[in-house]
RODO-633689 format. One record per residue (C-alpha): residue number from 1; residue in one letter; x, y, z. Coordinates in steps of 0.05 Angstrom, whole numbers, padded with zeros to 5 digits. Layout:
- NUM / A / X / Y / Z
...
END
This chain:
- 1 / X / -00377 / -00538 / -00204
- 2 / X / -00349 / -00583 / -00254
- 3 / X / -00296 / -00572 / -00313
- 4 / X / -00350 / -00560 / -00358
- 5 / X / -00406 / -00534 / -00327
- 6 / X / -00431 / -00468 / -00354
- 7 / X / -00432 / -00411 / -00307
- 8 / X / -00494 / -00370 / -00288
- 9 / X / -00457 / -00304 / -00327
- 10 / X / -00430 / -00346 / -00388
- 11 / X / -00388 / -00400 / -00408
- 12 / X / -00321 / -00438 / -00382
- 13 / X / -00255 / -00426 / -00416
- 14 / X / -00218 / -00491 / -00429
- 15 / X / -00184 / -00512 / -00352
- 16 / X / -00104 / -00510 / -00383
- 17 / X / -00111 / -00428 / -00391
- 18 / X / -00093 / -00417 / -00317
- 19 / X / -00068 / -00481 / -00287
- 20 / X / 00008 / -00464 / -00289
- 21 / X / -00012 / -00416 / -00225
- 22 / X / -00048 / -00485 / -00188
- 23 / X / 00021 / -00532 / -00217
- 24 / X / 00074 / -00491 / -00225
- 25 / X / 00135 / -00500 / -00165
- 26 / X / 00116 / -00447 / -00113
- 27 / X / 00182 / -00409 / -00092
- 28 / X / 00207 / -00388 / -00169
- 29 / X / 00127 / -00370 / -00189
- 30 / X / 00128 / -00326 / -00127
- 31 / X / 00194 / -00299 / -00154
- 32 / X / 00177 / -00287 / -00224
- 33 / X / 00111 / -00258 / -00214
- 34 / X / 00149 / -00218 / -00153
- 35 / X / 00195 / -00199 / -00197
- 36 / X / 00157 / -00140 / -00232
- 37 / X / 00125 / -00116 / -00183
- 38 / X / 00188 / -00108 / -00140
- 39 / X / 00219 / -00063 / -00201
- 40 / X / 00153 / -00019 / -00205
- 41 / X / 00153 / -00015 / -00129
- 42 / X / 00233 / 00004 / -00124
- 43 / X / 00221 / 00052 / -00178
- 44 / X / 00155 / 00090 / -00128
- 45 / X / 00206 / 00082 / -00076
- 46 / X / 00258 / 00120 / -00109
- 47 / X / 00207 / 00165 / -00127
- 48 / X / 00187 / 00175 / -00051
- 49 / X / 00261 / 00201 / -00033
- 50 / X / 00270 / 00254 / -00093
- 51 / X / 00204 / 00280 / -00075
- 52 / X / 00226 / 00282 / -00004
- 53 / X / 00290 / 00317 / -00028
- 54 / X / 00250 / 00370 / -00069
- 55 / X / 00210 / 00382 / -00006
- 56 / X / 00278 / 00374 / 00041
- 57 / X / 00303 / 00437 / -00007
- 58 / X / 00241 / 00477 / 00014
- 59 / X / 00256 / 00480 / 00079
- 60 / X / 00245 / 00440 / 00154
- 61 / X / 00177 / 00473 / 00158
- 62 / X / 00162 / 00431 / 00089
- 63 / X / 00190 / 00369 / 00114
- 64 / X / 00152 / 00375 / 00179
- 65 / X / 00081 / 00391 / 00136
- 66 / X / 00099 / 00327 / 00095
- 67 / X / 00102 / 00287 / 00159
- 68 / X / 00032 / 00303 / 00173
- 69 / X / 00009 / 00283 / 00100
- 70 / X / 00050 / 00235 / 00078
- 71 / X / 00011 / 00184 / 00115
- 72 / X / -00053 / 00206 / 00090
- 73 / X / -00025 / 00198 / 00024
- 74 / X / 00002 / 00124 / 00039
- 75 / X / -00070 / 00111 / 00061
- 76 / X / -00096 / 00130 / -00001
- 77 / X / -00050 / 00079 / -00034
- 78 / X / -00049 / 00023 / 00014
- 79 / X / -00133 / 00032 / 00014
- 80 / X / -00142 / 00038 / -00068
- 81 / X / -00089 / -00021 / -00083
- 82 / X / -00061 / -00060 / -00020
- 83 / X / -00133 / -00073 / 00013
- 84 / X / -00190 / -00054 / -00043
- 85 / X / -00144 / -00076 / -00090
- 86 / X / -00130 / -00141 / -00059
- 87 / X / -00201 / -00154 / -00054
- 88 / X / -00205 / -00145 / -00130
- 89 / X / -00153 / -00183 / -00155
- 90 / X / -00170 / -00244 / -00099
- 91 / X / -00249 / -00246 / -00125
- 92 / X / -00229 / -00245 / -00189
- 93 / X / -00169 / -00307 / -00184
- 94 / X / -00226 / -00353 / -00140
- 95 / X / -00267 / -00338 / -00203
- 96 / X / -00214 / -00357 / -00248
- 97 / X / -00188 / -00416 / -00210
- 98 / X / -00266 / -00444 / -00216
- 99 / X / -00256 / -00435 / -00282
- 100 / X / -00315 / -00385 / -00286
- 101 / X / -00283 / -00318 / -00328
- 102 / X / -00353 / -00294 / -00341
- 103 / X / -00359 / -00279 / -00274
- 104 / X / -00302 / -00253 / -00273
- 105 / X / -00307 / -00192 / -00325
- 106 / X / -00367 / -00181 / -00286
- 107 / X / -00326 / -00172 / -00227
- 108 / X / -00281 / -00121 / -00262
- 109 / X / -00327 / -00078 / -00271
- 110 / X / -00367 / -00078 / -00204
- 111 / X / -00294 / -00066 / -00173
- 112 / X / -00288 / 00006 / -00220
- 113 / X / -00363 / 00026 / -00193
- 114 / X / -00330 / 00024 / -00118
- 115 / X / -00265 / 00047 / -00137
- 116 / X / -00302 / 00117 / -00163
- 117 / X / -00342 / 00122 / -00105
- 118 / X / -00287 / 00109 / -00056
- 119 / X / -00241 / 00159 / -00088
- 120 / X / -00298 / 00208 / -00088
- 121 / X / -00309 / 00193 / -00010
- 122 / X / -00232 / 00209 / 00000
- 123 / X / -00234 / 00278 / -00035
- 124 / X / -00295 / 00300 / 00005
- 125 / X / -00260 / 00280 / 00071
- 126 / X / -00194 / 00310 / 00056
- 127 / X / -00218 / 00378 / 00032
- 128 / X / -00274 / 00389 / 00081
- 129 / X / -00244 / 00366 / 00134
- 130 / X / -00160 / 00370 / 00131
- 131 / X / -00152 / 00434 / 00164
- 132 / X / -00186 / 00406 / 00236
- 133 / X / -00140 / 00337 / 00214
- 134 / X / -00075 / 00370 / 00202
- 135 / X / -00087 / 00417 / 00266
- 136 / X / -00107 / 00351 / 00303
- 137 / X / -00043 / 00314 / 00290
- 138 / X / 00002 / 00385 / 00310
- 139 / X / 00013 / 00425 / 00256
- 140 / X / 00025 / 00494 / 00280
- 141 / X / 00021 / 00558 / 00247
- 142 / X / 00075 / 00550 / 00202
- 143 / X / 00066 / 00471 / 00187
- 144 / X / -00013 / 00485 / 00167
- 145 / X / -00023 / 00519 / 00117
- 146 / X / 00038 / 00480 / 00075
- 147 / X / 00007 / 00420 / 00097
- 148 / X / -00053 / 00444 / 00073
- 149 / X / -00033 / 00455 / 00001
- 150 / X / 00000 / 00395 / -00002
- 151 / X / -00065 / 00355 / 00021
- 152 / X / -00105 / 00398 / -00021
- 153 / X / -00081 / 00392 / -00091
- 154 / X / -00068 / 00315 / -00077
- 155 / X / -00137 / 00292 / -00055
- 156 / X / -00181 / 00334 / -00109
- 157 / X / -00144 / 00283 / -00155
- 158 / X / -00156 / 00219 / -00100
- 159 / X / -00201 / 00193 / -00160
- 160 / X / -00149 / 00186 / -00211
- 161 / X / -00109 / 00149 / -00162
- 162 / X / -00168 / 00104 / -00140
- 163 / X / -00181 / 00081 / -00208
- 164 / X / -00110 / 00074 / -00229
- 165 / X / -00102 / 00023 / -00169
- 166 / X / -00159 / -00009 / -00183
- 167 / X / -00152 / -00024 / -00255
- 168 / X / -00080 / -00053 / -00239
- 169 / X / -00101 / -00105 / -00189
- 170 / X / -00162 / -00126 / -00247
- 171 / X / -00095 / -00148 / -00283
- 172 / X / -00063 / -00175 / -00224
- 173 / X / -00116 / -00217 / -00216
- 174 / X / -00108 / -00257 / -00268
- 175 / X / -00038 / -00262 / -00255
- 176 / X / -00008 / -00218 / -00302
- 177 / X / 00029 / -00169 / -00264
- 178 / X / 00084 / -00146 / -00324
- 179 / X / 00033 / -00096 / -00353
- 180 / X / 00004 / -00062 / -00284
- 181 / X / 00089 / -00064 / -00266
- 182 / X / 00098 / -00033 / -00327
- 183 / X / 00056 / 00015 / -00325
- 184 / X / 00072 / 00040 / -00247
- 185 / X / 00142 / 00054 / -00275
- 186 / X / 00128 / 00098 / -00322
- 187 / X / 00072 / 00131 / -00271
- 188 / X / 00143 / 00136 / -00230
- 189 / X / 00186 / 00169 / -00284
- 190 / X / 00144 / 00221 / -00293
- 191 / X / 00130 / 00236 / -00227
- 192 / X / 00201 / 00250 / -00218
- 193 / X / 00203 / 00288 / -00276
- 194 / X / 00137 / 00334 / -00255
- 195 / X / 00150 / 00340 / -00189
- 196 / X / 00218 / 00364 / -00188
- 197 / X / 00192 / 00414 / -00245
- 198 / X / 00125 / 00436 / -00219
- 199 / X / 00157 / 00436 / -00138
- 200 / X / 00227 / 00472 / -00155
- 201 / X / 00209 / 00512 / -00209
- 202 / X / 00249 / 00508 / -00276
- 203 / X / 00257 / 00561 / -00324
- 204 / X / 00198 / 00587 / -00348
- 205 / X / 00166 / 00542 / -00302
- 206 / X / 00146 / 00576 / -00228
- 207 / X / 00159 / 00541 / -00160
- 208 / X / 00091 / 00520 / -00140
- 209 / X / 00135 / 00490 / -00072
- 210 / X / 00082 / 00421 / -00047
- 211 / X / 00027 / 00445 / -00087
- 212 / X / 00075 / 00425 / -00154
- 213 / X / 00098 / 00361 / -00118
- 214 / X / 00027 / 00332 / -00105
- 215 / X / 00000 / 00358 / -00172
- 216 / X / 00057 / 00328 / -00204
- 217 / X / 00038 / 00263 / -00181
- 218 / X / -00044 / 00271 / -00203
- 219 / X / -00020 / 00289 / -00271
- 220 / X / 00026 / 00225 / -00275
- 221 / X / -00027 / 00177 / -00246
- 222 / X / -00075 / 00198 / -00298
- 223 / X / -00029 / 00182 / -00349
- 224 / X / -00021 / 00109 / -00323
- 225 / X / -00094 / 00100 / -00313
- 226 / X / -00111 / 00119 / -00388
- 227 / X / -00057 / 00071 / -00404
- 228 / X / -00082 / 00008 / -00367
- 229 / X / -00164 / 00029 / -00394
- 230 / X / -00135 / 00017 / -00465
- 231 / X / -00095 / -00045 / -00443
- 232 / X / -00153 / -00072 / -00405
- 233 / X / -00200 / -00055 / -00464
- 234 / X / -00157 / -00082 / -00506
- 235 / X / -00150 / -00155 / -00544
- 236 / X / -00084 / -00174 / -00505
- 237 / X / -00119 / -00168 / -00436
- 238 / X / -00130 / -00244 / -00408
- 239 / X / -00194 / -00208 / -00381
- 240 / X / -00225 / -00158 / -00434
- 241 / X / -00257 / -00106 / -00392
- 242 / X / -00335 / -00093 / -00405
- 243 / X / -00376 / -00039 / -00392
- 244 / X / -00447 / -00066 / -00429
- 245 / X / -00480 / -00129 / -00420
- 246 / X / -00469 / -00145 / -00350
- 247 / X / -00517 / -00128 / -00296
- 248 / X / -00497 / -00099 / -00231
- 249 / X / -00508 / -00149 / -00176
- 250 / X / -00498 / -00141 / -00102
- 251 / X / -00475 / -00212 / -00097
- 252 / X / -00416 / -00192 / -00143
- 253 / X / -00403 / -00133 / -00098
- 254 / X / -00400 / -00173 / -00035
- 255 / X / -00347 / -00209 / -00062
- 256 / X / -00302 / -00147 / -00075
- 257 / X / -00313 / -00119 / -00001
- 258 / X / -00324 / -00184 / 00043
- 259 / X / -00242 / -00178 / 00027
- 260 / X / -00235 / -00111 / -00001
- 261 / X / -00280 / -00072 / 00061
- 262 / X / -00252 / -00113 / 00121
- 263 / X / -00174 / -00105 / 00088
- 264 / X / -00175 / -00032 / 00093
- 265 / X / -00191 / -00035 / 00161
- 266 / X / -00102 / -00050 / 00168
- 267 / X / -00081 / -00004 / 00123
- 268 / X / -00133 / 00050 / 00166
- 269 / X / -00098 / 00019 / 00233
- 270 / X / -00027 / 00027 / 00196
- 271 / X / -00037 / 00103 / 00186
- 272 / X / -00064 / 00111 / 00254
- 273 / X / -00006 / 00075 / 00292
- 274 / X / 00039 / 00130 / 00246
- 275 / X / -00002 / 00188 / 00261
- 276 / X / 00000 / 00171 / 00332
- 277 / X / 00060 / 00165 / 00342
- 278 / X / 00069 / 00227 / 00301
- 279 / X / 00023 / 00265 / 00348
- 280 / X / 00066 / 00237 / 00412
- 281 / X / 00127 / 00256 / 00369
- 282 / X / 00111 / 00327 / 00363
- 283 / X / 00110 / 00341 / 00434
- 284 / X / 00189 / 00353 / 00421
- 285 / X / 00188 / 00403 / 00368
- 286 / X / 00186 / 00411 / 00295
- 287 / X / 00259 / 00377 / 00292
- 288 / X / 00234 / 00326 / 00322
- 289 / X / 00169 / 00319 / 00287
- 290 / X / 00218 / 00334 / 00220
- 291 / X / 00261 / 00272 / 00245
- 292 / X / 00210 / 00225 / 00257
- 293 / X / 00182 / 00241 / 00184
- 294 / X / 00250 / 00220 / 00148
- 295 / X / 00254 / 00154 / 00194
- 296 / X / 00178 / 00134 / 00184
- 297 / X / 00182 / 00148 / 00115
- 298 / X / 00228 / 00090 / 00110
- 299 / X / 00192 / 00049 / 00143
- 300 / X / 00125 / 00059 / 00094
- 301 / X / 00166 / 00053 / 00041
- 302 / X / 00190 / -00014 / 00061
- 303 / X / 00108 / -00027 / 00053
- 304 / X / 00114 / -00038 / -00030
- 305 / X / 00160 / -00096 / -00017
- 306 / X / 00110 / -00128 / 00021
- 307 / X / 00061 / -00114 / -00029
- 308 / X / 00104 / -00140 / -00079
- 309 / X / 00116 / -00205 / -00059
- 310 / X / 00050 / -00211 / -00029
- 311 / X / 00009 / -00187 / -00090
- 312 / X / 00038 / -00244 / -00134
- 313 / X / 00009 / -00289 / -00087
- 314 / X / -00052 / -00267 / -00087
- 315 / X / -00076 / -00307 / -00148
- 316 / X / -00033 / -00362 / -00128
- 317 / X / -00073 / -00364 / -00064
- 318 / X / -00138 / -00351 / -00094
- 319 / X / -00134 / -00396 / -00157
- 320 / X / -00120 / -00458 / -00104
- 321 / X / -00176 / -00441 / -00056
- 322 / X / -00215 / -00433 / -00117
- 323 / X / -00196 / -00500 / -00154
- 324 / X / -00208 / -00530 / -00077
- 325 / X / -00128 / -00538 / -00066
- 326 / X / -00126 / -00506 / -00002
- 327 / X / -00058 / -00540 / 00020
- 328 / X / -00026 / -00509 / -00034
- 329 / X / -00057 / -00442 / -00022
- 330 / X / -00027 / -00447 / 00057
- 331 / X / 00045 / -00467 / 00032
- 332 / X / 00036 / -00402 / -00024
- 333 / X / 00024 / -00360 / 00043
- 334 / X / 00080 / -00386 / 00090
- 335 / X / 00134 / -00390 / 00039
- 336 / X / 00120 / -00315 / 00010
- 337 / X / 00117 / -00282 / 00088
- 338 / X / 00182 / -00314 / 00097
- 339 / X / 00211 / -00281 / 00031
- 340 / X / 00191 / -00208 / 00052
- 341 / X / 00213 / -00220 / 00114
- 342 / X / 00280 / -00244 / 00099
- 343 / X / 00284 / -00179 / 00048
- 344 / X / 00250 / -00128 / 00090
- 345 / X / 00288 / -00153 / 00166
- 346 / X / 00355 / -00144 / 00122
- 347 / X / 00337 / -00069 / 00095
- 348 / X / 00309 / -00051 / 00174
- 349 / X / 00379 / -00082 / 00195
- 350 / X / 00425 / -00039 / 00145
- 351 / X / 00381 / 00027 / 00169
- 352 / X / 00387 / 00015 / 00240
- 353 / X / 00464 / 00003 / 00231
- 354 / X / 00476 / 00060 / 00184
- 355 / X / 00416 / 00101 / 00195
- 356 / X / 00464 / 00170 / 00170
- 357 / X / 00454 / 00137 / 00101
- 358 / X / 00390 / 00149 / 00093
- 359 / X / 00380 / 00214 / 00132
- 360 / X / 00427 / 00257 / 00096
- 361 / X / 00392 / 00248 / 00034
- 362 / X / 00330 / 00290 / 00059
- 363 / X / 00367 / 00348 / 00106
- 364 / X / 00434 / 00379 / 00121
- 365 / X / 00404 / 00408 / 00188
- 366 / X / 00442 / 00368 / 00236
- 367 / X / 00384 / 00369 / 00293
- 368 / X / 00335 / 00329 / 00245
- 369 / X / 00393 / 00287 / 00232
- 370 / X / 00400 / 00261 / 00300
- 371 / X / 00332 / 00255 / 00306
- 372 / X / 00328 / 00209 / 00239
- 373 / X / 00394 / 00178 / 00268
- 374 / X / 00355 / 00156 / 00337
- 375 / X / 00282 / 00141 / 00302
- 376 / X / 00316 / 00082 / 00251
- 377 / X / 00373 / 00059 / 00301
- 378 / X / 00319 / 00031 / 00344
- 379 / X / 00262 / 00020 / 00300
- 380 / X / 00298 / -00009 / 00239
- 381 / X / 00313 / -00077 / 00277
- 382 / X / 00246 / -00085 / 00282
- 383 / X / 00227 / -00086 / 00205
- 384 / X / 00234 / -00165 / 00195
- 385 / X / 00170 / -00183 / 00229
- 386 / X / 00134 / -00124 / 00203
- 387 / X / 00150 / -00153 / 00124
- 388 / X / 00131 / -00216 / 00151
- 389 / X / 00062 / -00206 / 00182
- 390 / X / 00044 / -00150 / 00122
- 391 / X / 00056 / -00192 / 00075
- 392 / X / 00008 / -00250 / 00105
- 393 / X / -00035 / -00207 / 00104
- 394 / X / -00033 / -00201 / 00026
- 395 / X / -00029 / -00273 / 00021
- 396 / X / -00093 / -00281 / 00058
- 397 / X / -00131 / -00239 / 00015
- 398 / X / -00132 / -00286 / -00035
- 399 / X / -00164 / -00341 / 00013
- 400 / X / -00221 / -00296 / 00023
- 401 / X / -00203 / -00298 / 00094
- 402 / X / -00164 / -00233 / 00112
- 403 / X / -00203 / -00224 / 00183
- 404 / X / -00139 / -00262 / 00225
- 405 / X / -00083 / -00202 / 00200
- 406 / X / -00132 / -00145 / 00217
- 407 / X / -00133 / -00164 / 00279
- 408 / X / -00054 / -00168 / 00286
- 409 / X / -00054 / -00097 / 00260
- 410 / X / -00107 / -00077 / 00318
- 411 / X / -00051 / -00115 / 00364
- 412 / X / 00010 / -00063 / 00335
- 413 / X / -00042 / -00002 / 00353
- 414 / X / -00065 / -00023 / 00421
- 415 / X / 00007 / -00029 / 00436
- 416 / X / 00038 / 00034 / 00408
- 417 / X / -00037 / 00071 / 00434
- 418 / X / -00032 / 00036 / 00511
- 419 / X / 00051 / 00046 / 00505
- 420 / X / 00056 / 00115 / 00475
- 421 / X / 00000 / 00141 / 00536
- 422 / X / 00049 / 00106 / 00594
- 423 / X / 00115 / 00133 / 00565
- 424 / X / 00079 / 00209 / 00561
- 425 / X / 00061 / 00211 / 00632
- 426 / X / 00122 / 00184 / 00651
- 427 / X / 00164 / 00240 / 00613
- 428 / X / 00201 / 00181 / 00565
- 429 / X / 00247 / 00215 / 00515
- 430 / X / 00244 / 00203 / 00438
- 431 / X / 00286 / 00143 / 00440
- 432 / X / 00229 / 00108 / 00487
- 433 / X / 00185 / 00115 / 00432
- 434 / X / 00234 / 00088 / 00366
- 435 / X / 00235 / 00019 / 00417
- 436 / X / 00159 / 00029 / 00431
- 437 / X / 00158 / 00018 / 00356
- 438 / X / 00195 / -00041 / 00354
- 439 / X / 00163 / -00078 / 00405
- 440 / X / 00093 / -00056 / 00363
- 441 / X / 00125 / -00081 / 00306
- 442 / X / 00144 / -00149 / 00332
- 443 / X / 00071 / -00164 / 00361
- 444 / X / 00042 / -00144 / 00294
- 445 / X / 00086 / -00208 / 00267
- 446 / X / 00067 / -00252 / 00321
- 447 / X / -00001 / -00245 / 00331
- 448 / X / -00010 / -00242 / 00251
- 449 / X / 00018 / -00308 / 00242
- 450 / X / -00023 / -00344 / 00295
- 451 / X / -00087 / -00307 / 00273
- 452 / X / -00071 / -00338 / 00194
- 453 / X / -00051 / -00406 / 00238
- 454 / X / -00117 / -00408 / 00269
- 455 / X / -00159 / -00383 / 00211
- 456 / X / -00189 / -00447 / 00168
- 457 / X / -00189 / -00432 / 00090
- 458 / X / -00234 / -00459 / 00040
- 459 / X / -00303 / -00478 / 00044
END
C-alpha cells in the first residue's frame, strides 16, 4: 500500500504521526516507553508481597492455599494482557505502521468482543470446575476449602480483569504506554488499600481472610477499567475507541488471535511448569508446598519486567514489520531480550545470594523459611535466561510471528515434566528439584532464541 492510498475501512492519517517509533534510536525508545511500564509493573509487584503478607498473617494453611491459586491467577493476567494482549496491541501497530488507523479502531473493538468472551470462559472454568483443580494439584482438607474462596471470589470477577487488560494494550498499541502505566498504578494503590482492609479486617470492617484479598483486587480492577473506557472514548486517545459504524469481520479477528490465540499457549505452558512442580513439591508437606509458594512467587513476579520491556517493543516491532523495515524490527527484538535479561539475571542473582531477604517478608515459621531459603538459592541463578527468552517472546508478538517462543516454553515443560518424573522415582530431595528448575529455565532461553533466529519476519 502506498502513503496515500485509502484503506478499505477509511482513510490514511498523514505518515509523520507515528514515524518517531520506525526513526527514533532504538535502545533510549525502548527505555522511555519501558520506563512506565516498569513503574506500573514495580508498583503490582509491590502489591504481590503485601498481599502475600496479609495472607502470610492468616496463617501457613493460607500461604499454602495461595500457592495453589496464585498461578491460576498469574494465568489470568499473563492470558488477558501478556499473550491476548500482545496480540492486540501487535495487530493494531502493523495497522498503524501501514499507515491504515481505520483499520485500526476496527481492531479495537473486535479485541473487546474476545476479551468478554474469554473472561466469561475463565469464570465458568474456575467455578465449575476449581474444587477437582485445587484437589488435583494437592490441596488437602485444610488447604481446599481456603483455596477455594480465594479462587472463587477472584474468578466471578475474571471479566473485569479481561477487559481491563485488554483496553490497556489497545493503548499500548499505539505506543502510548503513560496512560495504561498510569492507570495500573492506581489499580495497584488501591489494591493495597482494599486488600489489607477487606483480608485483615479494620474497624468496623470484618476479616473476610482470602475472600477480602481477591475481592479487593475485582473492586480495584474495575475502577481502572472504567478509567481507561473514558480515556479510550475520549478526544486525547491517539485511537478513539468506537462502538458503531464498524462491522464485525472475521478477517479482523484473525489478526487478534493468529498472535493473540497461539501466545497464550506460553503463558498456559508457564502455569503448568509451576503447577507441576507444585504438585511434585507437595509430596513434602505443607511447609514445603508453603516454601515453594514464597520462592515461585518471586519468580512470577520477575514476569512484569519482562513484560515491561517487552511490551514497549511491541509497536516498535510491529510498526517496522508493518512499514516493511524488518531489519529494524530484529535489532528492536535482540537489543530489548538483552535488557531484561541483564535486569532480571541481576534480581535472580541477589535472591539466590540472599534468598532470607525475601522470605522473611511472608513468614516467621522457620521450616517455610528454609524451604524458601533452598527453592531461590538454586533457582534464582537461573532467572537471566528466563528474562531473556520471555521477553523475545513479547518482542515477537509484534512480528506476527510468535510460533518460535512457544515452542521454547514447550522445551522448559518437557524438561521440568520428563525431569520432575526421574527425580520422583528416584526419591530426589527438594533441592533436586530448585536445580531441575534452573536447568528448565536455561533451555527455555536457549531454545527461545534459536526458534526467533530461525523464524523469518515479514512478508
Amino acid at each position: 500500500m502506498s502513503d496515500r492510498t485509502p484503506s478499505r475501512l477509511g482513510s490514511v492519517p498523514p505518515p509523520s504521526v507515528y514515524s518517531p517509533l520506525l526513526t527514533a534510536p532504538i535502545l533510549p525508545t525502548l527505555a522511555a516507553l519501558s520506563l512506565p511500564n516498569l513503574l506500573a509493573l514495580g508498583t503490582q509487584s509491590l502489591v504481590a508481597v503485601a498481599e502475600t503478607t496479609y495472607i502470610g498473617l492468616l496463617g501457613t494453611e493460607s500461604l499454602a492455599a495461595m500457592a495453589l491459586v496464585f498461578p491460576m491467577i498469574m494465568l489470568t493476567q499473563m492470558m488477558s494482557s501478556g499473550a491476548m494482549g500482545g496480540g492486540v496491541s501487535s495487530a493494531i501497530s502493523r495497522a498503524l505502521g501501514a499507515r491504515d488507523e481505520a483499520r485500526a479502531r476496527a481492531l479495537a473493538l473486535h479485541a473487546l468482543i474476545v476479551g468478554c468472551i474469554a473472561g466469561l470462559l475463565f469464570t465458568t472454568v474456575f467455578l465449575s470446575g476449581g474444587p477437582s483443580i485445587y484437589r488435583a494439584l494437592g490441596g488437602d482438607s485444610a488447604v481446599l476449602p481456603l483455596a477455594l474462596k480465594y479462587s472463587g471470589t477472584f474468578f466471578a470477577g475474571a471479566t473485569i480483569v479481561w477487559l481491563f487488560n485488554i483496553f490497556a494494550s489497545i493503548a499500548r498499541g499505539t505506543g502510548n504506554m503513560r496512560v495504561p502505566s498510569t492507570t495500573v498504578i492506581g489499580v495497584a494503590t488501591l489494591q493495597v488499600i482494599l486488600g489489607g482492609l477487606l483480608g485483615l479486617g479494620f474497624g468496623d470492617i470484618p476479616q473476610f481472610g482470602l475472600a477480602g484479598v481477591a475481592a479487593g483486587q475485582i473492586i480495584a480492577f474495575l475502577a481502572g477499567t472504567i478509567t481507561l473506557l473514558v480515556y479510550l472514548r475520549s478526544r486525547h486517545s491517539r485511537l478513539r475507541l468506537g462502538f458503531t459504524g464498524i462491522p464485525l469481520r472475521w478477517e479482523l479477528f484473525s489478526d487478534i488471535l493468529k498472535v493473540g490465540a497461539i501466545s497464550c499457549l506460553s503463558p498456559l505452558q508457564s502455569i503448568l511448569t509451576v503447577v507441576l512442580l507444585a504438585k511434585f513439591v507437595a509430596g513434602f508437606g505443607t511447609t514445603a508446598l508453603a516454601g515453594y509458594g514464597i520462592g515461585v512467587r518471586l519468580e512470577l513476579l520477575l514476569v512484569p519486567i519482562a513484560f515491561s520491556i517487552g511490551a514497549a517493543s511491541v509497536p516498535m516491532v510491529g510498526m517496522a514489520i508493518g512499514a516493511g523495515d524488518v531489519p529494524r524490527a530484529r535489532r528492536v527484538a535482540w537489543i530489548a531480550a538483552t535488557a531484561s535479561a541483564v535486569i532480571i539475571g541481576t534480581i535472580g542473582c541477589l535472591a539466590a545470594l540472599f534468598p532470607d531477604f525475601w522470605a522473611t517478608l511472608f513468614t516467621q515459621d522457620p521450616m517455610v523459611e528454609r524451604a524458601a531459603h533452598e527453592y531461590l538459592g538454586v533457582a534464582g541463578f537461573g532467572f537471566a535466561a528466563y528474562g531473556f527468552g520471555l521477553c523475545l517472546y513479547f518482542s515477537s508478538q509484534g512480528s506476527g510471528r510468535i510460533l518460535g517462543p512457544v515452542l521454547g516454553g514447550t522445551v522448559r515443560l518437557l524438561v521440568v515434566l520428563a525431569g520432575g518424573v526421574v527425580l520422583q522415582r528416584l526419591g530426589a530431595g527438594f533441592m533436586d528439584f530448585a536445580l531441575l528448575v534452573t536447568i528448565a529455565m536455561v533451555a527455555y532461553g536457549v531454545s527461545t532464541a534459536f526458534f526467533v533466529w530461525m523464524t523469518r519476519w515479514g512478508r
